[in-house]
MDAnalysis code that builds the backbone (N, CA, C; Angstrom):
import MDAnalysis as mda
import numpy as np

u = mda.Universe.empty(306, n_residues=102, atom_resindex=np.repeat(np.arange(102), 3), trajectory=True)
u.add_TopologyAttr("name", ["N", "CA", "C"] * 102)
u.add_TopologyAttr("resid", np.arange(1, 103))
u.add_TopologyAttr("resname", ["UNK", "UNK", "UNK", "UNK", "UNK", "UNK", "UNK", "UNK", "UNK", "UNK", "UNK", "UNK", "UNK", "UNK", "UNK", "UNK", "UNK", "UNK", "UNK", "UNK", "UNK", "UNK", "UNK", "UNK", "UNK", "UNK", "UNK", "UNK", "UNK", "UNK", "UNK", "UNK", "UNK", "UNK", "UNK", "UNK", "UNK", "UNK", "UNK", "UNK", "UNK", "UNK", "UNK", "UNK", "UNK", "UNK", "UNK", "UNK", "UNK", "UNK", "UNK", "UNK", "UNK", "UNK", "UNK", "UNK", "UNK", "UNK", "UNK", "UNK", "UNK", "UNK", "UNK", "UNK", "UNK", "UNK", "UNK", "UNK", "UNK", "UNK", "UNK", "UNK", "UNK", "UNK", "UNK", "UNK", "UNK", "UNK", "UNK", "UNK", "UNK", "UNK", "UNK", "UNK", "UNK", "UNK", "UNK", "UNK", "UNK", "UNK", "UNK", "UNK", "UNK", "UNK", "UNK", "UNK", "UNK", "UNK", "UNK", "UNK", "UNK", "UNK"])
u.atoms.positions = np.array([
    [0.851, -1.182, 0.000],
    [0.000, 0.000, 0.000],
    [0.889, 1.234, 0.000],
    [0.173, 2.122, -0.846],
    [0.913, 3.403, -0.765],
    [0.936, 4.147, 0.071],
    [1.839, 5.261, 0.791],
    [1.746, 5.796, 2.120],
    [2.208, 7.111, 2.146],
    [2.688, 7.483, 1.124],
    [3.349, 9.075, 0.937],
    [3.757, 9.401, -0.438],
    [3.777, 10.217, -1.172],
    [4.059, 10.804, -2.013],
    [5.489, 11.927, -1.938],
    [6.474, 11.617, -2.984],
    [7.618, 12.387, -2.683],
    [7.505, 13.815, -3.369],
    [8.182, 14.773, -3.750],
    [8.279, 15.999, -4.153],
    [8.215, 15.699, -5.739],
    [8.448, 14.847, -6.101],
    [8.421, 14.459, -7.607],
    [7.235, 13.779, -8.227],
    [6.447, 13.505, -7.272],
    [5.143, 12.446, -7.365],
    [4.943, 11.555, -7.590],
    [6.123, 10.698, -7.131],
    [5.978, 9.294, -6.829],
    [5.076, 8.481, -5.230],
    [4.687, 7.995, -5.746],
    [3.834, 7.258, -4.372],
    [5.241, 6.306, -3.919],
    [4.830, 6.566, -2.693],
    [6.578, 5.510, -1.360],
    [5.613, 4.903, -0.368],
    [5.842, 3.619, -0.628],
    [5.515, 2.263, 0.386],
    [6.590, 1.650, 0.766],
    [6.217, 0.839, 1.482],
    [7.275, -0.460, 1.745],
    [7.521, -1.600, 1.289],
    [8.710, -2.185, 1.304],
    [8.749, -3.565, 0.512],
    [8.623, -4.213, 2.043],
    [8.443, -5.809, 1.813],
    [8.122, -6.838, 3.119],
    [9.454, -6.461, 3.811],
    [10.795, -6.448, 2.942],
    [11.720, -6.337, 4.061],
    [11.926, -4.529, 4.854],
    [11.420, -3.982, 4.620],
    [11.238, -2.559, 5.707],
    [11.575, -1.404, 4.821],
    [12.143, -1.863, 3.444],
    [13.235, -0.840, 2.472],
    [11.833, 0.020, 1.952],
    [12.319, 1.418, 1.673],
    [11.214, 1.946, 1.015],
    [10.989, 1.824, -0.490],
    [9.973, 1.848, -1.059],
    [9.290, 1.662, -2.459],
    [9.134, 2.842, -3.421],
    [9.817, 3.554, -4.691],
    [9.002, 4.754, -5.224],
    [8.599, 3.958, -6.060],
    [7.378, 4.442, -6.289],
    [6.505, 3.819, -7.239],
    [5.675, 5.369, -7.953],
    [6.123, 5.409, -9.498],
    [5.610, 6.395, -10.019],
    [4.202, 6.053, -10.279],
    [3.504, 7.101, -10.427],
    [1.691, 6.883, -11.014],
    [0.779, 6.389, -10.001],
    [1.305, 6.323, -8.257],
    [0.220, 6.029, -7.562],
    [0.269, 7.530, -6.652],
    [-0.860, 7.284, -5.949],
    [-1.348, 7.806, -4.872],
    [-1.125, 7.598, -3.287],
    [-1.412, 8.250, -2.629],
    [-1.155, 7.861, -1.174],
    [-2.797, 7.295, -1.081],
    [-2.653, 5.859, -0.617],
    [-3.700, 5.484, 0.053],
    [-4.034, 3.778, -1.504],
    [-3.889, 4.380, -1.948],
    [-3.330, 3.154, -3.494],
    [-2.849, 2.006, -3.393],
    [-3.289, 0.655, -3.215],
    [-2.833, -0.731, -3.242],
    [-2.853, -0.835, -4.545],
    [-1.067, -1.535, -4.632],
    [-0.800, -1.824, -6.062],
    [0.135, -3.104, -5.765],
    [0.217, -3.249, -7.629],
    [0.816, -4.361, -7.627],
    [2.155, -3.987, -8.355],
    [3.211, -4.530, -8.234],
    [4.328, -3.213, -8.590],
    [5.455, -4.579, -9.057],
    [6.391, -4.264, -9.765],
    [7.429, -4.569, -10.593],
    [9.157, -4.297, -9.827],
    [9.405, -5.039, -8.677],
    [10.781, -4.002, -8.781],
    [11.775, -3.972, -9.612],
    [12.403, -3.083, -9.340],
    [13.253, -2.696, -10.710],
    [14.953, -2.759, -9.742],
    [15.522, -1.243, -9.760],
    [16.810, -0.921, -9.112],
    [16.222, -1.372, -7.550],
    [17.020, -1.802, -7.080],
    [17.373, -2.281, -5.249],
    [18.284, -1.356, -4.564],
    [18.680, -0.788, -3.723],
    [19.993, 0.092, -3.173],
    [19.000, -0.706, -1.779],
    [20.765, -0.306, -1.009],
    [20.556, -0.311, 0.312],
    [19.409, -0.429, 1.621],
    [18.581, 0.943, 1.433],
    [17.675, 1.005, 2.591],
    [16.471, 1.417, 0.949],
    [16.788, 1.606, -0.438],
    [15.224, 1.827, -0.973],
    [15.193, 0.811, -1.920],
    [14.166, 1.175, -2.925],
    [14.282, 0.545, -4.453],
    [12.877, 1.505, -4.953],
    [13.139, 0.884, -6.104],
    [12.072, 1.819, -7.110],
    [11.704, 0.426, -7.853],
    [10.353, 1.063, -8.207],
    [9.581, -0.073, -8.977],
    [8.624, 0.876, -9.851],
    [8.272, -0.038, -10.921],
    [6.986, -0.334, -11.891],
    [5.866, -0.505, -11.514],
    [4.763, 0.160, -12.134],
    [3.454, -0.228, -11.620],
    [2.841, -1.363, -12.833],
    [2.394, -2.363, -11.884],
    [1.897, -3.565, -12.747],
    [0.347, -3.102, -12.933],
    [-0.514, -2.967, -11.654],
    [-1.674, -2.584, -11.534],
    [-2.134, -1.733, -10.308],
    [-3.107, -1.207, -10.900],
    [-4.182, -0.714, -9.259],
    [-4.557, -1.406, -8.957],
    [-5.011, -2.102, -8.026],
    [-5.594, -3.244, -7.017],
    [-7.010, -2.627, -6.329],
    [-6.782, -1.110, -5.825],
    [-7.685, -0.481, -5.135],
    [-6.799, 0.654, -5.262],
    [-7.764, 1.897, -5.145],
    [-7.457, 2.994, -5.375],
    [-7.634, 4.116, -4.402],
    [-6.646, 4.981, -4.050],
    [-6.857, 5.755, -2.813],
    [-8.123, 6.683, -2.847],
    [-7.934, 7.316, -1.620],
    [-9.335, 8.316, -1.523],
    [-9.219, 9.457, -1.897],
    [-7.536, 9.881, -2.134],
    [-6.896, 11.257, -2.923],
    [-6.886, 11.206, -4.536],
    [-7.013, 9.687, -5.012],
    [-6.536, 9.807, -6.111],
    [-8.164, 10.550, -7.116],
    [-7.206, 11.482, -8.054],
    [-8.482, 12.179, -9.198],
    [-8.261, 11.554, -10.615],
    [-8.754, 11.831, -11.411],
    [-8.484, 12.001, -13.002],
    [-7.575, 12.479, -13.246],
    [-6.496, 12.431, -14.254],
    [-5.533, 13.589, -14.751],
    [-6.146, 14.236, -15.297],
    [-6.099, 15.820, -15.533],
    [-6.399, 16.751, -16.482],
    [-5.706, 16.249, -18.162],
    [-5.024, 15.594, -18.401],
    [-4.275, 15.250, -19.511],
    [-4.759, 14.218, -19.949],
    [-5.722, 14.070, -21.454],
    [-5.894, 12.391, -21.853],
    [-4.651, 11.675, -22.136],
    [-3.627, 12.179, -22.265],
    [-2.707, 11.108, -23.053],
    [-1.528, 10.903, -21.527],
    [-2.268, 11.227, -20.280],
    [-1.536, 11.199, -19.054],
    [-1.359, 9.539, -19.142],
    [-1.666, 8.687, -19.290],
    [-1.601, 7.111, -18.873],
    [-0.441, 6.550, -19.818],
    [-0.710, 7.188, -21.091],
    [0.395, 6.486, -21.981],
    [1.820, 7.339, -22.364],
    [1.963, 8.359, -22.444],
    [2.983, 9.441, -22.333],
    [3.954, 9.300, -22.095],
    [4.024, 9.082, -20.267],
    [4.925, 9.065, -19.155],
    [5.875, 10.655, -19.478],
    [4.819, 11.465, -19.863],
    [5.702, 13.207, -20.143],
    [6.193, 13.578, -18.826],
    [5.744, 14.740, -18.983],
    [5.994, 15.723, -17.732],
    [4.880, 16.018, -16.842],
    [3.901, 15.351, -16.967],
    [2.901, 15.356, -15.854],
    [2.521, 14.483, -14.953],
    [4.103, 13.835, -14.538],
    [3.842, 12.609, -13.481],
    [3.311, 13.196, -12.103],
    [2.493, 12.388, -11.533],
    [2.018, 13.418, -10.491],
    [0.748, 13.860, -10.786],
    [0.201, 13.751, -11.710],
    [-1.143, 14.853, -11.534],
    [-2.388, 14.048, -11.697],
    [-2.259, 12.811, -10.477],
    [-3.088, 11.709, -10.548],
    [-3.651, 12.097, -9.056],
    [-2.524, 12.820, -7.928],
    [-3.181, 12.713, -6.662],
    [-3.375, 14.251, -6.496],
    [-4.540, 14.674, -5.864],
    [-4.763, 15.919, -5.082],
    [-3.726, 16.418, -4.350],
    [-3.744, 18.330, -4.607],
    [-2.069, 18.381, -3.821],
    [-2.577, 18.954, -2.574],
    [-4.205, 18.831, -2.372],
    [-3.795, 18.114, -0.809],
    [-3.359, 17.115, -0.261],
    [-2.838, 16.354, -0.759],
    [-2.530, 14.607, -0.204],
    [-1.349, 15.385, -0.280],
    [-0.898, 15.739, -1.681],
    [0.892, 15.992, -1.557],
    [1.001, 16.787, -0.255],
    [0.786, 18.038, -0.014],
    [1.012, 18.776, 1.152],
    [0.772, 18.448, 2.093],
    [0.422, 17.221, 2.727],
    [-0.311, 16.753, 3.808],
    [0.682, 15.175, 4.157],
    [1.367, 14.990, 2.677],
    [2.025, 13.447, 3.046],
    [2.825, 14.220, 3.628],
    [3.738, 12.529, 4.401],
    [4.736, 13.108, 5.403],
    [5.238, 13.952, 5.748],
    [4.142, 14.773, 6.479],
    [4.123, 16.160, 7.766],
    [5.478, 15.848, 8.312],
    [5.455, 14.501, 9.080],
    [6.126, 14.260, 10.394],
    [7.665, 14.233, 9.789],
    [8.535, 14.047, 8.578],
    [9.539, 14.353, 8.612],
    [9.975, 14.906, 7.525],
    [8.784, 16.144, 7.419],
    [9.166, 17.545, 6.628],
    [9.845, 17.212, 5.430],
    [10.301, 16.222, 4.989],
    [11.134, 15.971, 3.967],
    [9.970, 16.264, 2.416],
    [8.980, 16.044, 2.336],
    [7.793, 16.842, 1.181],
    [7.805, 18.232, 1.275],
    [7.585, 18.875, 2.271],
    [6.713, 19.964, 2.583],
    [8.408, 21.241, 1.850],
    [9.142, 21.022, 2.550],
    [10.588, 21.694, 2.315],
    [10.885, 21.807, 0.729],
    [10.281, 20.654, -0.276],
    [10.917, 21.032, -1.764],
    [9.398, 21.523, -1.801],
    [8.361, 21.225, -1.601],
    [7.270, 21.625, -2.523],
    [6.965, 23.434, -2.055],
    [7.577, 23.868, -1.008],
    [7.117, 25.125, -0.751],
    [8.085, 25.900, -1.625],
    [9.628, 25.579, -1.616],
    [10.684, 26.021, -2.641],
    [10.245, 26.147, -3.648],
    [9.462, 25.386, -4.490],
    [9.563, 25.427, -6.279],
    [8.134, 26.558, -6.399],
    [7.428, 27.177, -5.109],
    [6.269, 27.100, -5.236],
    [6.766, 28.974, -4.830],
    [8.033, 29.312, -4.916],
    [8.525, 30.195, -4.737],
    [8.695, 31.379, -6.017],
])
Protein backbone atom coordinates (compact mmCIF):
# COMPACT_ATOMS: atom_id res chain seq x y z
CA UNK A 1 0.00 0.00 0.00
CA UNK A 2 0.91 3.40 -0.76
CA UNK A 3 1.75 5.80 2.12
CA UNK A 4 3.35 9.08 0.94
CA UNK A 5 4.06 10.80 -2.01
CA UNK A 6 7.62 12.39 -2.68
CA UNK A 7 8.28 16.00 -4.15
CA UNK A 8 8.42 14.46 -7.61
CA UNK A 9 5.14 12.45 -7.36
CA UNK A 10 5.98 9.29 -6.83
CA UNK A 11 3.83 7.26 -4.37
CA UNK A 12 6.58 5.51 -1.36
CA UNK A 13 5.51 2.26 0.39
CA UNK A 14 7.27 -0.46 1.74
CA UNK A 15 8.75 -3.57 0.51
CA UNK A 16 8.12 -6.84 3.12
CA UNK A 17 11.72 -6.34 4.06
CA UNK A 18 11.24 -2.56 5.71
CA UNK A 19 13.24 -0.84 2.47
CA UNK A 20 11.21 1.95 1.01
CA UNK A 21 9.29 1.66 -2.46
CA UNK A 22 9.00 4.75 -5.22
CA UNK A 23 6.51 3.82 -7.24
CA UNK A 24 5.61 6.40 -10.02
CA UNK A 25 1.69 6.88 -11.01
CA UNK A 26 0.22 6.03 -7.56
CA UNK A 27 -1.35 7.81 -4.87
CA UNK A 28 -1.16 7.86 -1.17
CA UNK A 29 -3.70 5.48 0.05
CA UNK A 30 -3.33 3.15 -3.49
CA UNK A 31 -2.83 -0.73 -3.24
CA UNK A 32 -0.80 -1.82 -6.06
CA UNK A 33 0.82 -4.36 -7.63
CA UNK A 34 4.33 -3.21 -8.59
CA UNK A 35 7.43 -4.57 -10.59
CA UNK A 36 10.78 -4.00 -8.78
CA UNK A 37 13.25 -2.70 -10.71
CA UNK A 38 16.81 -0.92 -9.11
CA UNK A 39 17.37 -2.28 -5.25
CA UNK A 40 19.99 0.09 -3.17
CA UNK A 41 20.56 -0.31 0.31
CA UNK A 42 17.67 1.00 2.59
CA UNK A 43 15.22 1.83 -0.97
CA UNK A 44 14.28 0.54 -4.45
CA UNK A 45 12.07 1.82 -7.11
CA UNK A 46 9.58 -0.07 -8.98
CA UNK A 47 6.99 -0.33 -11.89
CA UNK A 48 3.45 -0.23 -11.62
CA UNK A 49 1.90 -3.57 -12.75
CA UNK A 50 -1.67 -2.58 -11.53
CA UNK A 51 -4.18 -0.71 -9.26
CA UNK A 52 -5.59 -3.24 -7.02
CA UNK A 53 -7.68 -0.48 -5.14
CA UNK A 54 -7.46 2.99 -5.37
CA UNK A 55 -6.86 5.75 -2.81
CA UNK A 56 -9.34 8.32 -1.52
CA UNK A 57 -6.90 11.26 -2.92
CA UNK A 58 -6.54 9.81 -6.11
CA UNK A 59 -8.48 12.18 -9.20
CA UNK A 60 -8.48 12.00 -13.00
CA UNK A 61 -5.53 13.59 -14.75
CA UNK A 62 -6.40 16.75 -16.48
CA UNK A 63 -4.28 15.25 -19.51
CA UNK A 64 -5.89 12.39 -21.85
CA UNK A 65 -2.71 11.11 -23.05
CA UNK A 66 -1.54 11.20 -19.05
CA UNK A 67 -1.60 7.11 -18.87
CA UNK A 68 0.39 6.49 -21.98
CA UNK A 69 2.98 9.44 -22.33
CA UNK A 70 4.93 9.07 -19.15
CA UNK A 71 5.70 13.21 -20.14
CA UNK A 72 5.99 15.72 -17.73
CA UNK A 73 2.90 15.36 -15.85
CA UNK A 74 3.84 12.61 -13.48
CA UNK A 75 2.02 13.42 -10.49
CA UNK A 76 -1.14 14.85 -11.53
CA UNK A 77 -3.09 11.71 -10.55
CA UNK A 78 -3.18 12.71 -6.66
CA UNK A 79 -4.76 15.92 -5.08
CA UNK A 80 -2.07 18.38 -3.82
CA UNK A 81 -3.80 18.11 -0.81
CA UNK A 82 -2.53 14.61 -0.20
CA UNK A 83 0.89 15.99 -1.56
CA UNK A 84 1.01 18.78 1.15
CA UNK A 85 -0.31 16.75 3.81
CA UNK A 86 2.02 13.45 3.05
CA UNK A 87 4.74 13.11 5.40
CA UNK A 88 4.12 16.16 7.77
CA UNK A 89 6.13 14.26 10.39
CA UNK A 90 9.54 14.35 8.61
CA UNK A 91 9.17 17.55 6.63
CA UNK A 92 11.13 15.97 3.97
CA UNK A 93 7.79 16.84 1.18
CA UNK A 94 6.71 19.96 2.58
CA UNK A 95 10.59 21.69 2.32
CA UNK A 96 10.92 21.03 -1.76
CA UNK A 97 7.27 21.63 -2.52
CA UNK A 98 7.12 25.12 -0.75
CA UNK A 99 10.68 26.02 -2.64
CA UNK A 100 9.56 25.43 -6.28
CA UNK A 101 6.27 27.10 -5.24
CA UNK A 102 8.53 30.19 -4.74
Amino acid sequence: RISGITSEGAGVGRLPDGRAVFVHRTAPGDLARVQVGRIHRRWARARLLELIELGPDRRQPACPFYATCGGELDGRHGAIVARSSATLSSGSVDRPLFRSQS
